[in-house]
PDB file of N, CA, C and O in Angstrom:
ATOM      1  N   UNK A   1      37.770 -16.813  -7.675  1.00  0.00           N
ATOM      2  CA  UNK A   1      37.131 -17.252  -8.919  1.00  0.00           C
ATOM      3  C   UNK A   1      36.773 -18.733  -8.775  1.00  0.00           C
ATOM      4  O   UNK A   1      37.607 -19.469  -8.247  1.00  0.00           O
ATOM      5  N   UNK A   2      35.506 -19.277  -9.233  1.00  0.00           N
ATOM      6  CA  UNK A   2      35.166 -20.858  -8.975  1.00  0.00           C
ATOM      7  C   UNK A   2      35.734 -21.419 -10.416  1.00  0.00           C
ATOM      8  O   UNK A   2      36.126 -21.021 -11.513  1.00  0.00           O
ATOM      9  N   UNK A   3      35.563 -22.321  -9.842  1.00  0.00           N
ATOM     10  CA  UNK A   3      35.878 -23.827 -11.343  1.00  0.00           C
ATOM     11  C   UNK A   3      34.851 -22.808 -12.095  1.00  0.00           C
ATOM     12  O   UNK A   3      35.236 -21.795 -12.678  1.00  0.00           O
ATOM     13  N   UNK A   4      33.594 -23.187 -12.007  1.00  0.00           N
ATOM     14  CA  UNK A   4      32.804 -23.072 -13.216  1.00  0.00           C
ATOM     15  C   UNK A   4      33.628 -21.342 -14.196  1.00  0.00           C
ATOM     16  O   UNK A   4      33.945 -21.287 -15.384  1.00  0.00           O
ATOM     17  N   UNK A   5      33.721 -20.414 -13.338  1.00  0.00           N
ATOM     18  CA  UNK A   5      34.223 -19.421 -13.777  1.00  0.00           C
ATOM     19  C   UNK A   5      35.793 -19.001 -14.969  1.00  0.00           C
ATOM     20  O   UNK A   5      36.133 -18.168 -15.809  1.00  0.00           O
ATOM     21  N   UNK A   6      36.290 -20.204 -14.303  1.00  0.00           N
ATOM     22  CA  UNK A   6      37.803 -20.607 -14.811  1.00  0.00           C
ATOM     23  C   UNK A   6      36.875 -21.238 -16.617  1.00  0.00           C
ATOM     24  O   UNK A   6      36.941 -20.720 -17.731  1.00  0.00           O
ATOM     25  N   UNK A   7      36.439 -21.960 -16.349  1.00  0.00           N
ATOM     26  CA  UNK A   7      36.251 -23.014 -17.493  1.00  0.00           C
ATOM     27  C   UNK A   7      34.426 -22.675 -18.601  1.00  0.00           C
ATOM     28  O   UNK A   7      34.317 -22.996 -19.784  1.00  0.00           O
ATOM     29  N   UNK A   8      33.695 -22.241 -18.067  1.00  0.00           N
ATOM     30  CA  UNK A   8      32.735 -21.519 -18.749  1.00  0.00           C
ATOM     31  C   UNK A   8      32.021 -20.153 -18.434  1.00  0.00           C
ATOM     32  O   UNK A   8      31.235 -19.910 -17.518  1.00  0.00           O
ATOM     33  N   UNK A   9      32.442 -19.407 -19.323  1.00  0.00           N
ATOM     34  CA  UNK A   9      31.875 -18.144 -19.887  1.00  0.00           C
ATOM     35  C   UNK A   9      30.461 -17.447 -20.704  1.00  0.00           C
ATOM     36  O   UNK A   9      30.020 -17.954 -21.736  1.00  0.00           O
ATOM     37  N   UNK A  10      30.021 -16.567 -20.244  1.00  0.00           N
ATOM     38  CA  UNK A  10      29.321 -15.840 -20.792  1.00  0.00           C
ATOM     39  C   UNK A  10      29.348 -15.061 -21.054  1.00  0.00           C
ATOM     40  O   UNK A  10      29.902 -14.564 -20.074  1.00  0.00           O
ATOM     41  N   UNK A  11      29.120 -13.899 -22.016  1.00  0.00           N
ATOM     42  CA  UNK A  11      28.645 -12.904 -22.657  1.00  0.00           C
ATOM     43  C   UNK A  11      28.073 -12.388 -24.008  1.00  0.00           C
ATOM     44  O   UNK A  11      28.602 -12.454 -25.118  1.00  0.00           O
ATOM     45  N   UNK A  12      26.920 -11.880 -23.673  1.00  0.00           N
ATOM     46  CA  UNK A  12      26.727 -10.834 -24.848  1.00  0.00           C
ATOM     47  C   UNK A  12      26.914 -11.247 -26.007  1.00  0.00           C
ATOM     48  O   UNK A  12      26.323 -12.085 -26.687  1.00  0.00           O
ATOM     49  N   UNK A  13      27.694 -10.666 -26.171  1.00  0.00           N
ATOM     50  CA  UNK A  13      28.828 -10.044 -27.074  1.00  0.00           C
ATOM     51  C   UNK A  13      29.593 -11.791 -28.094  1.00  0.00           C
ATOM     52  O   UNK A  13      30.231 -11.993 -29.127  1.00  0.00           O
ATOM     53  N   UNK A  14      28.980 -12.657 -26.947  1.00  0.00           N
ATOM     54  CA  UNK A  14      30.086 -13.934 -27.598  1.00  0.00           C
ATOM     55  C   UNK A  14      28.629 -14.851 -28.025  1.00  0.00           C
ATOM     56  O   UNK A  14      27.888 -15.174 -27.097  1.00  0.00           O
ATOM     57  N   UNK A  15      28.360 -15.141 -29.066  1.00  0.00           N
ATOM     58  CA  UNK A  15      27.615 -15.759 -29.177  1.00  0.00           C
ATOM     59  C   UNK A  15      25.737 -15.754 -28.366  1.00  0.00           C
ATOM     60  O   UNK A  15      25.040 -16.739 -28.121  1.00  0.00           O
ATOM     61  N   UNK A  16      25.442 -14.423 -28.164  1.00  0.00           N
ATOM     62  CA  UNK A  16      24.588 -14.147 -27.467  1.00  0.00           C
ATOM     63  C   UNK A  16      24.085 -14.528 -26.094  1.00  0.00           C
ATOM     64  O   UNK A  16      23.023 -14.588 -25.475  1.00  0.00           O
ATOM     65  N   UNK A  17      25.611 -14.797 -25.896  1.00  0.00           N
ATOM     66  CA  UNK A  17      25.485 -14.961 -24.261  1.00  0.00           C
ATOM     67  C   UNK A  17      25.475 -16.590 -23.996  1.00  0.00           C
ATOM     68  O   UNK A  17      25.908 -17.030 -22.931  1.00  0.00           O
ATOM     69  N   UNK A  18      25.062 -17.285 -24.815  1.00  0.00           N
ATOM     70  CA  UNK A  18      25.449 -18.664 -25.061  1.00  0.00           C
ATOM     71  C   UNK A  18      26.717 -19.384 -23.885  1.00  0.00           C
ATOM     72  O   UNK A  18      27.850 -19.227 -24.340  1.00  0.00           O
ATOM     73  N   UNK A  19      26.703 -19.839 -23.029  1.00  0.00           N
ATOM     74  CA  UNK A  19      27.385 -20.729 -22.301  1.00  0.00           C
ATOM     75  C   UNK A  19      28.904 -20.917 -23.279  1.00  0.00           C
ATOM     76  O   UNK A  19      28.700 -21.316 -24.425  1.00  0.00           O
ATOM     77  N   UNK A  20      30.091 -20.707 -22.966  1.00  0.00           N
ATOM     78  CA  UNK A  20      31.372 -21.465 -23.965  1.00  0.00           C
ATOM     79  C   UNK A  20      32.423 -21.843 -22.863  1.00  0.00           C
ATOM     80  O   UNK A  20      32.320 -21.717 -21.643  1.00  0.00           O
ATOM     81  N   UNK A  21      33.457 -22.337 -23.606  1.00  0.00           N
ATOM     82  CA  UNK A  21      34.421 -22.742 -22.633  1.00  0.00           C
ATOM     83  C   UNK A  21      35.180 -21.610 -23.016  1.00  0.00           C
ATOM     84  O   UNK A  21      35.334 -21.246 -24.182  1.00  0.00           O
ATOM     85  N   UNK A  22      35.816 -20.866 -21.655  1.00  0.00           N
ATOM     86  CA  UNK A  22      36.463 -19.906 -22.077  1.00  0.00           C
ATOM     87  C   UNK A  22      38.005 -20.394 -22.457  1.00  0.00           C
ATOM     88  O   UNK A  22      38.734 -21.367 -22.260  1.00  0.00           O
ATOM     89  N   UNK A  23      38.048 -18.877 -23.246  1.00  0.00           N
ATOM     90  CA  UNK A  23      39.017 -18.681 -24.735  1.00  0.00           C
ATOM     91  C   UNK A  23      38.606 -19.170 -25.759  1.00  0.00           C
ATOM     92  O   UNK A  23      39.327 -19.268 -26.752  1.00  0.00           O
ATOM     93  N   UNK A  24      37.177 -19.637 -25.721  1.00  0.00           N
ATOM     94  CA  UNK A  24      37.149 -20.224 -27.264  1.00  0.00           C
ATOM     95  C   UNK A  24      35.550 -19.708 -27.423  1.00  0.00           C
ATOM     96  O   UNK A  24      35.112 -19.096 -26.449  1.00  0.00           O
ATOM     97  N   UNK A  25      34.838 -19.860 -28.321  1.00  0.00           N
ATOM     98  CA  UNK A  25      33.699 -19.660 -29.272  1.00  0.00           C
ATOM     99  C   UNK A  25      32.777 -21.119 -28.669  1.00  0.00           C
ATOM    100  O   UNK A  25      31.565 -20.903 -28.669  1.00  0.00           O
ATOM    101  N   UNK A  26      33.070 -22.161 -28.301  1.00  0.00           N
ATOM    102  CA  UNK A  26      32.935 -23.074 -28.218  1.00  0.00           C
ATOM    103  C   UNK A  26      31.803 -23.553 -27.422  1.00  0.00           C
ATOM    104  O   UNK A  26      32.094 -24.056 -26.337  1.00  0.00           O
ATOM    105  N   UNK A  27      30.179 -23.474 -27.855  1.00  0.00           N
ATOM    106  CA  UNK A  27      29.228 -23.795 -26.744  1.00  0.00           C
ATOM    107  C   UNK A  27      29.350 -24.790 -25.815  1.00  0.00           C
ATOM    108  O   UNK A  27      29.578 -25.847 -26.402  1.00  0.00           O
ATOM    109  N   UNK A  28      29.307 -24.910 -24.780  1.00  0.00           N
ATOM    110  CA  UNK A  28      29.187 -26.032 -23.727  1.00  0.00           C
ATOM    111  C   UNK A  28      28.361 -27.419 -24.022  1.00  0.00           C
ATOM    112  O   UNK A  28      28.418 -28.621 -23.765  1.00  0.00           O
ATOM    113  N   UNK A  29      27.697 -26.633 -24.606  1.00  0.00           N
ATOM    114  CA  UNK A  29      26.135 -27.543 -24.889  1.00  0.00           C
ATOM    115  C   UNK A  29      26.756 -28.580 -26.276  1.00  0.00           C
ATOM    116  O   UNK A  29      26.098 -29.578 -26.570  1.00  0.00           O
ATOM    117  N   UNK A  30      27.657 -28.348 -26.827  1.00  0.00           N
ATOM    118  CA  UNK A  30      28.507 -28.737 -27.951  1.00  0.00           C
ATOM    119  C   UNK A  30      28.998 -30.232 -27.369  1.00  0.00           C
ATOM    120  O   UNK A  30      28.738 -31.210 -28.071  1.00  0.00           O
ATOM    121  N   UNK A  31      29.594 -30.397 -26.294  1.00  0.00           N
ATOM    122  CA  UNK A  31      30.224 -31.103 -25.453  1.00  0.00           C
ATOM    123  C   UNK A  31      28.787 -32.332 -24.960  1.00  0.00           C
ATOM    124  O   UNK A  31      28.669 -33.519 -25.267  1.00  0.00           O
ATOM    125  N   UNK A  32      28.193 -31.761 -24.411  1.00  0.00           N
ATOM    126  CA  UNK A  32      27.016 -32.420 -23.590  1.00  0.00           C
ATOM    127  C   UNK A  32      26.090 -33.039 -25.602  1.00  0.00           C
ATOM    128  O   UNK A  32      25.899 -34.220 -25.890  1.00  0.00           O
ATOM    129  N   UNK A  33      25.903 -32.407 -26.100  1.00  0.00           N
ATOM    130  CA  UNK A  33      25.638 -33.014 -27.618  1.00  0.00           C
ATOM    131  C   UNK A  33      26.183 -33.971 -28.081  1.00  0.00           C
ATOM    132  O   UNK A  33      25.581 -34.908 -28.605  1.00  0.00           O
ATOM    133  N   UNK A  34      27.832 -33.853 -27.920  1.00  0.00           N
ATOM    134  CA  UNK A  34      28.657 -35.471 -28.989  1.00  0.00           C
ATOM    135  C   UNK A  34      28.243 -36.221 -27.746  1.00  0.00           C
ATOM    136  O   UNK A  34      27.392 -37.103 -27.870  1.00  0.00           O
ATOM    137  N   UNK A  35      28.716 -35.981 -26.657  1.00  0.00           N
ATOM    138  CA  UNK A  35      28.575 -37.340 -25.262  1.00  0.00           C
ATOM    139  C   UNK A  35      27.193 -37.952 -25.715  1.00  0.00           C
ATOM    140  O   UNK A  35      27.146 -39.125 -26.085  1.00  0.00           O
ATOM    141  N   UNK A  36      26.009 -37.113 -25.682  1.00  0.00           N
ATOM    142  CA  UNK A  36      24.254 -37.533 -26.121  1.00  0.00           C
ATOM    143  C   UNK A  36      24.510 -38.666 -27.382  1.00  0.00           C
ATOM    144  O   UNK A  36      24.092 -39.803 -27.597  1.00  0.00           O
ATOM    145  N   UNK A  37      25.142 -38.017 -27.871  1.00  0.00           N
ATOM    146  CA  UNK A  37      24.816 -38.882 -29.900  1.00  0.00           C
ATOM    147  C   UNK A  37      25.770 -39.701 -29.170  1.00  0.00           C
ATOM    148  O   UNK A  37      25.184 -40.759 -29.398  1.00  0.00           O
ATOM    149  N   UNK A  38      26.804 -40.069 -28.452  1.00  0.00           N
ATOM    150  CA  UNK A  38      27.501 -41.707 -28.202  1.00  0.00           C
ATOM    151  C   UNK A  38      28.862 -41.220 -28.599  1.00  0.00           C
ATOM    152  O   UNK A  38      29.639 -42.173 -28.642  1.00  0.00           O
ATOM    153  N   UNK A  39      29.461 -40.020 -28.921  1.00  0.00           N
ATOM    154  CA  UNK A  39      30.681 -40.012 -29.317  1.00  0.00           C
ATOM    155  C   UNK A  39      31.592 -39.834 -28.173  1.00  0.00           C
ATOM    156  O   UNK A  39      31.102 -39.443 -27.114  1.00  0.00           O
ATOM    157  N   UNK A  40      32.851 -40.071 -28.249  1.00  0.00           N
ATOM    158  CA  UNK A  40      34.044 -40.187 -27.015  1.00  0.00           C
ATOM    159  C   UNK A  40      34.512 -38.875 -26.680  1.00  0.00           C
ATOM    160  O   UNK A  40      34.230 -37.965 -27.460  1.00  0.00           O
ATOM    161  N   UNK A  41      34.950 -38.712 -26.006  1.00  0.00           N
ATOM    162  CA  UNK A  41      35.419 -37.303 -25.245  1.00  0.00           C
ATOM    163  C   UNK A  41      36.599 -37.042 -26.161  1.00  0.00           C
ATOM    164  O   UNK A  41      36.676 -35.858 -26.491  1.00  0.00           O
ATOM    165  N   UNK A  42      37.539 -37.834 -26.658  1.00  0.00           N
ATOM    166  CA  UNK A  42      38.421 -37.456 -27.925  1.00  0.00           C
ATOM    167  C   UNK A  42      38.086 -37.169 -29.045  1.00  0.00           C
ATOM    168  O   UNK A  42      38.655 -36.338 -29.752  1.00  0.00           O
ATOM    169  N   UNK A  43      36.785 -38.048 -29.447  1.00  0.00           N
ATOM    170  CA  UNK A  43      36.277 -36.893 -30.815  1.00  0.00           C
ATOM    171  C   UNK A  43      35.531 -36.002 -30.697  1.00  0.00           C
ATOM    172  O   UNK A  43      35.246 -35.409 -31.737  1.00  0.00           O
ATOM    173  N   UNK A  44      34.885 -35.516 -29.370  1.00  0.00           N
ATOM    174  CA  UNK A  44      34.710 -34.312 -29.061  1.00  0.00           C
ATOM    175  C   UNK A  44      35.840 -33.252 -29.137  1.00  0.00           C
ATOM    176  O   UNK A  44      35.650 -32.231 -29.798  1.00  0.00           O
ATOM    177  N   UNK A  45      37.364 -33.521 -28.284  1.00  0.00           N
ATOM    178  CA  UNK A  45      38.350 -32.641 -28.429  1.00  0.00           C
ATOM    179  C   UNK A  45      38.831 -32.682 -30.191  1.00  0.00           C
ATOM    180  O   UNK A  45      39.485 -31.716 -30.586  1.00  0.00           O
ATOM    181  N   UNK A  46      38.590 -33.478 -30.910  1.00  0.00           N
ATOM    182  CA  UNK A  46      39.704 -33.623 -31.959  1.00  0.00           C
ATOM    183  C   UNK A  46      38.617 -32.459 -32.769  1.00  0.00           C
ATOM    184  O   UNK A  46      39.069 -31.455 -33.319  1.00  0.00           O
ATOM    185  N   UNK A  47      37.020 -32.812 -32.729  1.00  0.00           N
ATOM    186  CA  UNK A  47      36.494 -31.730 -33.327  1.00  0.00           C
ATOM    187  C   UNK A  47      36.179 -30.232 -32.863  1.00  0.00           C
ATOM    188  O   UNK A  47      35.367 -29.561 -33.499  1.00  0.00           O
ATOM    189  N   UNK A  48      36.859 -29.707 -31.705  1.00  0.00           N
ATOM    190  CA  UNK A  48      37.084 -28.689 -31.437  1.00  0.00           C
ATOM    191  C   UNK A  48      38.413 -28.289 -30.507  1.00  0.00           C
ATOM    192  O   UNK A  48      38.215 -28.019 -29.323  1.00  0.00           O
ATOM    193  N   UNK A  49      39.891 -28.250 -31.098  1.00  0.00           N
ATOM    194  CA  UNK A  49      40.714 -28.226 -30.708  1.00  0.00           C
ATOM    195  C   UNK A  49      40.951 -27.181 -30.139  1.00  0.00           C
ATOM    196  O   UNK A  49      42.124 -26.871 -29.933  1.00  0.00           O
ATOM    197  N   UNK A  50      39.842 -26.312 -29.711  1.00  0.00           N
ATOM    198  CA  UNK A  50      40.505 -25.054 -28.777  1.00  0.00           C
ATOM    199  C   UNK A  50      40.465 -25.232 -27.886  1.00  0.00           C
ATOM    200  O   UNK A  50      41.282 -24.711 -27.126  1.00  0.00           O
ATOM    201  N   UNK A  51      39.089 -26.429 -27.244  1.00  0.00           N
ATOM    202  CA  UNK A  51      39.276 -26.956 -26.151  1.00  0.00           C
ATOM    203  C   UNK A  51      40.051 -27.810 -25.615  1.00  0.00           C
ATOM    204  O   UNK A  51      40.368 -28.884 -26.128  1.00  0.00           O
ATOM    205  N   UNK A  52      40.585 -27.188 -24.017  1.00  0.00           N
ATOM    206  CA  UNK A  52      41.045 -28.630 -23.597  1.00  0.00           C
ATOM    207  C   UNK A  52      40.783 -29.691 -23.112  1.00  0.00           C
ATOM    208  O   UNK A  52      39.576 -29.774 -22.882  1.00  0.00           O
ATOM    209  N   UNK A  53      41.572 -30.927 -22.726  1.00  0.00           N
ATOM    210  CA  UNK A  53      40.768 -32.236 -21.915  1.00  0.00           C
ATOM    211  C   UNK A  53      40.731 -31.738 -20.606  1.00  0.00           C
ATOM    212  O   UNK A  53      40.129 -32.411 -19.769  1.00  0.00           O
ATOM    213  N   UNK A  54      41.249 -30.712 -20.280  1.00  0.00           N
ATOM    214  CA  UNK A  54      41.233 -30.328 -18.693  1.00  0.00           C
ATOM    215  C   UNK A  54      40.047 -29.093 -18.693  1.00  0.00           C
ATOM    216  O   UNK A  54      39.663 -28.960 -17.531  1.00  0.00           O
ATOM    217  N   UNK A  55      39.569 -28.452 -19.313  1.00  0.00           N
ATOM    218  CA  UNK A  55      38.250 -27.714 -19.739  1.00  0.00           C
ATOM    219  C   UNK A  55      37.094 -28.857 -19.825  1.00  0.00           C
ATOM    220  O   UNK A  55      36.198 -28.956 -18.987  1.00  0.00           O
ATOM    221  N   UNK A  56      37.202 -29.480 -20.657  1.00  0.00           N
ATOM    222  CA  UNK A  56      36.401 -30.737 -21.210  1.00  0.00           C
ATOM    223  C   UNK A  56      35.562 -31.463 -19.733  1.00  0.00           C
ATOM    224  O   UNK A  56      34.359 -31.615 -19.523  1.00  0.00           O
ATOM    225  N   UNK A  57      36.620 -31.766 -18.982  1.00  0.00           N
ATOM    226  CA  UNK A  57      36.449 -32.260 -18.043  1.00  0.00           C
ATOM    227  C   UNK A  57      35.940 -31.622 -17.114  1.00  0.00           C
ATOM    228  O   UNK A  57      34.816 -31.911 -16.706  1.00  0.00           O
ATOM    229  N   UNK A  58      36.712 -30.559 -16.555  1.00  0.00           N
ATOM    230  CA  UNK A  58      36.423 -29.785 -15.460  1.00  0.00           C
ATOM    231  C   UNK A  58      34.719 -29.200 -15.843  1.00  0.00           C
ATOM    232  O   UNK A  58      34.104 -28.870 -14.829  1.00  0.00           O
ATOM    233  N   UNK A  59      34.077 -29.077 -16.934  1.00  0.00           N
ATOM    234  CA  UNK A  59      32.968 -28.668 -17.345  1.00  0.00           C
ATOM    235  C   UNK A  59      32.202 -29.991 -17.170  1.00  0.00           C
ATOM    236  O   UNK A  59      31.069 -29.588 -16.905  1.00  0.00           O
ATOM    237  N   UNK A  60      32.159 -31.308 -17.164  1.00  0.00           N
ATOM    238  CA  UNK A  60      31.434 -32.277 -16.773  1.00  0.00           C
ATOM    239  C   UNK A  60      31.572 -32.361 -15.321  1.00  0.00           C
ATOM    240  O   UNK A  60      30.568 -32.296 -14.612  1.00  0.00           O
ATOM    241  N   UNK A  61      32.775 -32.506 -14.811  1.00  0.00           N
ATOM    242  CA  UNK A  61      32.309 -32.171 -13.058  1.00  0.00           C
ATOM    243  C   UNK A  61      31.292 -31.123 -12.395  1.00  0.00           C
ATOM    244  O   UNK A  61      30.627 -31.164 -11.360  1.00  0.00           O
ATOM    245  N   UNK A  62      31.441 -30.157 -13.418  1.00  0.00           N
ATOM    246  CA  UNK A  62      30.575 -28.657 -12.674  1.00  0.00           C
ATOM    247  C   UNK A  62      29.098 -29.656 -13.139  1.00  0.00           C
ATOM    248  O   UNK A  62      28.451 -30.105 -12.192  1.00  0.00           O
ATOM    249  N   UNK A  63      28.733 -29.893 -14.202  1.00  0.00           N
ATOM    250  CA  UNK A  63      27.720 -30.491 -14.449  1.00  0.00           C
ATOM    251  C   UNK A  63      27.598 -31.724 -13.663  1.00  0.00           C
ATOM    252  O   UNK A  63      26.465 -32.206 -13.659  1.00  0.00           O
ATOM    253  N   UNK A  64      28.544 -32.380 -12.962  1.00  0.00           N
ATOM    254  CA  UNK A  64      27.676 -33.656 -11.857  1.00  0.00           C
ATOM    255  C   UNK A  64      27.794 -33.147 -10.691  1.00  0.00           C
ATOM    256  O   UNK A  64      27.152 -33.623  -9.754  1.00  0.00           O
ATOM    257  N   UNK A  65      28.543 -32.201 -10.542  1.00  0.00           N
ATOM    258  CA  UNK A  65      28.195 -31.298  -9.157  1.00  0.00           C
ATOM    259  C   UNK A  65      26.728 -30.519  -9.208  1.00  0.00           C
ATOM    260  O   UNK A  65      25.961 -30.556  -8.246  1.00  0.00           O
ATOM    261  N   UNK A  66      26.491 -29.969 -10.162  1.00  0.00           N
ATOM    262  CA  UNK A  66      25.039 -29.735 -10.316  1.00  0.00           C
ATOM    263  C   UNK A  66      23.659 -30.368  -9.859  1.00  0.00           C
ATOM    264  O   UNK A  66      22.620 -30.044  -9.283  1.00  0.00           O
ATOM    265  N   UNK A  67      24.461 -31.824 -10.655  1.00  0.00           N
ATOM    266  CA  UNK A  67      22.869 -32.924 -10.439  1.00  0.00           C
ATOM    267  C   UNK A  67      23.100 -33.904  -8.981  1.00  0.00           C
ATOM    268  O   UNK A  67      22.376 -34.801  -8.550  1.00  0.00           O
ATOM    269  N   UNK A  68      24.312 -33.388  -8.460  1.00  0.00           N
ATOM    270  CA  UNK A  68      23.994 -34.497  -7.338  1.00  0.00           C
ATOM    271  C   UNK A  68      23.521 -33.111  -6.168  1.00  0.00           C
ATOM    272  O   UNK A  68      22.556 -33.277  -5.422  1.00  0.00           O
ATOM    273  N   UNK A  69      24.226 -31.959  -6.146  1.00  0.00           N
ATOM    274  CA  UNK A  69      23.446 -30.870  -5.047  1.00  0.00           C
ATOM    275  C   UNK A  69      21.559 -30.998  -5.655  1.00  0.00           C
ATOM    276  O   UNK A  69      20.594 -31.372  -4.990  1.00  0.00           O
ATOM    277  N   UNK A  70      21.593 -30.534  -7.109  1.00  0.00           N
ATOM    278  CA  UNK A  70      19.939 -30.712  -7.220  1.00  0.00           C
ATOM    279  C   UNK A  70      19.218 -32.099  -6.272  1.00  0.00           C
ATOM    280  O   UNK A  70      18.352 -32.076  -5.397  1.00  0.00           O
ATOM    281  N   UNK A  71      20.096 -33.418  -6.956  1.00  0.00           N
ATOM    282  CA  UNK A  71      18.875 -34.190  -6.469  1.00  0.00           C
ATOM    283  C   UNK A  71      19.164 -34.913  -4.827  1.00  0.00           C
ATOM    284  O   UNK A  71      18.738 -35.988  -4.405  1.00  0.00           O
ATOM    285  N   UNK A  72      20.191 -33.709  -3.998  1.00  0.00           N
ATOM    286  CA  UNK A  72      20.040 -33.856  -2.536  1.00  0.00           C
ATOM    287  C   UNK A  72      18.979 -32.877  -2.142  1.00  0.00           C
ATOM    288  O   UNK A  72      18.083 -33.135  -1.339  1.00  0.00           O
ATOM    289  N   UNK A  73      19.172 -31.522  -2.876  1.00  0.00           N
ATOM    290  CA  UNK A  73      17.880 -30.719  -2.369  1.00  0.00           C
ATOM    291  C   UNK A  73      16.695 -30.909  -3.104  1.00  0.00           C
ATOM    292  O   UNK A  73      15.941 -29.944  -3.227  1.00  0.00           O
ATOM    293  N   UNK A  74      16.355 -32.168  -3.698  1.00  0.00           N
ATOM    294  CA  UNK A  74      14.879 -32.289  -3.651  1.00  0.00           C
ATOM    295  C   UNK A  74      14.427 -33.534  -2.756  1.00  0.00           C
ATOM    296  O   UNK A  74      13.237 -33.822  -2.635  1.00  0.00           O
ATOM    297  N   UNK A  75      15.291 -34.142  -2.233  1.00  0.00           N
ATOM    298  CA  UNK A  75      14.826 -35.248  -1.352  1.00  0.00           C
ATOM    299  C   UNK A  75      13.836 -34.692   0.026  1.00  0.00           C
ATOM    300  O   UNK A  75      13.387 -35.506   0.832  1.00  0.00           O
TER     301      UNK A  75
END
């Protein structure tokens, strides 16, 4: 099972397939939203306490692991 697998989920069935951190309802995109508007990674957790700081996190690494493989394979 990878990181991303451990820490975000899809299905169906959960919010129409919508990206979440699993065990919770909780869109991903929720996370990447407070960081955008300027808010701290603690009032991100304090306003959705199902997540954890070790979810929280491990879901921003998968996301800079993303953009640094993207912008090696477009060089």
């Amino acid at each position: 099972m990878t990181k991303q697998n451990k820490v975000i989920h899809s299905d169906p069935e959960i919010l129409g397939g919508t990206p979440v951190f699993v065990g919770t309802r909780v869109p991903v995109q929720n996370l990447i939203d407070c960081l955008e508007a300027g808010d701290s990674l603690e009032d991100f957790l304090a306003s959705f306490p199902s997540v954890t700081r070790e979810q929280a996190v491990a879901a921003l690494e998968i996301a800079r692991e993303a953009l640094v493989s993207s912008a090696h394979t477009s060089r």
